[in-house]
Structures are given as C-alpha cells and as structure tokens.
N, C-alpha and C positions, 0 to 999 in steps of 0.2 A: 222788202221787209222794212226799210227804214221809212219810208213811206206812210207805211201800217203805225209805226208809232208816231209818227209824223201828227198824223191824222188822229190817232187817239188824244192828244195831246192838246186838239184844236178842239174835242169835242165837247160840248156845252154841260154843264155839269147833270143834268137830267140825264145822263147817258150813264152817270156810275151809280152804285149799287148803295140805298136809303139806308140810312139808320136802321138798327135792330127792335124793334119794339115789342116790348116779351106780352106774351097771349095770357090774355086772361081767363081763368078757369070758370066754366060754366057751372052752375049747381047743379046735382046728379039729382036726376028724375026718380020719382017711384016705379016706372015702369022699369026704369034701365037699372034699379036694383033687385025688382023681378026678375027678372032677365038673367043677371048676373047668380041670383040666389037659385034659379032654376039650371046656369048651366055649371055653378059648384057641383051642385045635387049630385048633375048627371056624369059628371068629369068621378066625384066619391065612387058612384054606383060602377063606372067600367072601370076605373081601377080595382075595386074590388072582384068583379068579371073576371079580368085579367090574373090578377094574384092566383086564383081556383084554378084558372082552367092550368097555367104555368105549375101549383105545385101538383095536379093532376099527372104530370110529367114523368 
C-alpha cells in the first residue's frame, strides 16, 4: 500500500484530474421546441386521461 502512494506521488501531473470548465449552453432549436410543445400537449392530455378514469372510481 505505501507503495501505491509511493507511486502516485511520482506521478506526472497529466495523471490528475483538469480544471473544471463550465459547459456552454447551446441555443434551443425550433424543432426541439416542437418537440417539447408537442410532448406538454400529450403529458396535459393523459393526465387528464387519468383524472376520469380515477374519479370513475
């Protein structure tokens, strides 16, 4: 085991973990707010589904 740190300790510094560098956000497509507006829609429509068939109950 002391060894293992031994060794870490020798190792080149390309061996430890870069800087963080925060992601840059992509601008949101017209298809991918199609998308989103079509799976509100259907997310509204089965909860609504849902509600009926539950106070069917």
């Amino acid at each position: 085991m002391k060894r293992f740190f031994a060794l870490a300790l020798l190792a080149p510094s390309g061996a430890f973990a870069a800087g963080f560098e925060r992601p840059i956000p992509q601008p949101q497509t017209e298809m991918a707010e199609f998308w989103f507006l079509a799976a509100s829609i259907a997310l509204i429509i089965s909860l609504g589904v849902v509600q009926y068939l539950v106070s069917r109950r």
